[in-house]
Structure formats: C-alpha cells, structure tokens
C-alpha positions as CSV (number, residue, x, y, z in Angstrom):
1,X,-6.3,9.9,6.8
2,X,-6.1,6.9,4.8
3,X,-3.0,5.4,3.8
4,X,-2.4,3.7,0.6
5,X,0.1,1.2,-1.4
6,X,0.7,0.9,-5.1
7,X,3.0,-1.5,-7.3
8,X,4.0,0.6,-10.4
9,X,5.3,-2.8,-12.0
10,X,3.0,-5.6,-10.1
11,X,3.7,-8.8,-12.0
12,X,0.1,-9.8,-11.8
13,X,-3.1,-7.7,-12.4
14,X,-3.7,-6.0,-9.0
15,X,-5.4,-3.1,-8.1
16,X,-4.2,0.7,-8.5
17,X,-4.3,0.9,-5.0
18,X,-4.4,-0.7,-1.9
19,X,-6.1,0.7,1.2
20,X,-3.3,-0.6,4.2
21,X,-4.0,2.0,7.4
22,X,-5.7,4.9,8.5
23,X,-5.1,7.2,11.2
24,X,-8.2,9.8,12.3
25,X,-6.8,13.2,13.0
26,X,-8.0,16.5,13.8
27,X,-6.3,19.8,11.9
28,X,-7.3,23.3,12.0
29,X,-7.0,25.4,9.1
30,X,-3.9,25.3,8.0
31,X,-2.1,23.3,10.8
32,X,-0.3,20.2,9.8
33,X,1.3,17.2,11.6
34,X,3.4,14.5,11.7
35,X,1.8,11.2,12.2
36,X,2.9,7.5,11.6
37,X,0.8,4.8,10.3
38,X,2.5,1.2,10.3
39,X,1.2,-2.2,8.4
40,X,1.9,-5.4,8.1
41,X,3.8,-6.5,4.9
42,X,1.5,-9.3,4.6
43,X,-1.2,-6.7,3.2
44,X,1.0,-6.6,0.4
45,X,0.1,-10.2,-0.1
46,X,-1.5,-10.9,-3.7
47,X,-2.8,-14.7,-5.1
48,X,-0.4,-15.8,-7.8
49,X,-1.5,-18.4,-10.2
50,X,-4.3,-18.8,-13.1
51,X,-7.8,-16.9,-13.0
52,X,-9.3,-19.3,-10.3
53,X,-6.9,-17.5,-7.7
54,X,-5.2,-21.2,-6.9
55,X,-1.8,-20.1,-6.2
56,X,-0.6,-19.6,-2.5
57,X,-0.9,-15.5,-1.7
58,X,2.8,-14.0,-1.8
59,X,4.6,-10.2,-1.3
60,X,6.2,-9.3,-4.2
61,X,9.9,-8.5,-3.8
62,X,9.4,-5.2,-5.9
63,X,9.0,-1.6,-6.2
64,X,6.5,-0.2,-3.6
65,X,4.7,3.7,-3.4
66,X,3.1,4.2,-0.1
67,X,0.5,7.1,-0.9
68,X,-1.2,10.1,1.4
69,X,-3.5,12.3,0.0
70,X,-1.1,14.2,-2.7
71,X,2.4,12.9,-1.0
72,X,4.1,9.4,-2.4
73,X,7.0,7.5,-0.8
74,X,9.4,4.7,-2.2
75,X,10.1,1.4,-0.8
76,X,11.2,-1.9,-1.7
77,X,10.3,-5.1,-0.5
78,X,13.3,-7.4,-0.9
C-alpha cells in the first residue's frame, strides 16, 4: 500500500505527488486494517532556486495531504 504526500499550495513547481512509504499487506475480501507507515520529513525536501536546481534542498513550512488509495490526511509542517 503505497503512501503518498502532496502540497496543494507548493511555492515552487513540484510534483502532484510524492511517493514517501509503503507497507505490503495481505486483506481478504472485505477485511480491513490499521496499519502505520512513518517517513522522514526530509522526503519533503524540494531544490529551491532558478531552473539549474542551485539552491540548497529545503521542507516547506506549509500545508501537507498525506494520501492512501481514496483516504487524505492534513498536516502542517511548521
């Protein structure tokens, strides 16, 4: 189950989505579980500067959606 981070207002052009965890798990039909995937913060970490990426890679202290398949959650990176 791959997990997945977005930045709705990323102040510099970035992805849709970033791949930042997995987790493999088996389900039977119709079972469902509770699982936790962590990640370092650093993998929120984009280039900042002009187009020849020479600006030191930084996390943005914004707005954050971690996504799973159709669920979203909200965090903030202060």
């Amino acid at each position: 189950m791959p997990v997945y981070v977005r930045e709705p207002a990323s102040p510099v052009l970035a992805p849709d989505a970033r791949m930042v965890g997995f987790t493999r798990l088996e389900l039977a039909a119709g079972q469902s579980k509770q699982v936790e995937v962590s990640f370092k913060l650093s993998q929120l970490a984009l280039t900042v500067g002009d187009v020849d990426g020479d600006g030191g890679r930084q996390v943005a202290r914004s707005g954050y959606e971690a996504v799973v398949g159709a669920e979203e959650a909200a965090f903030t990176v202060r």
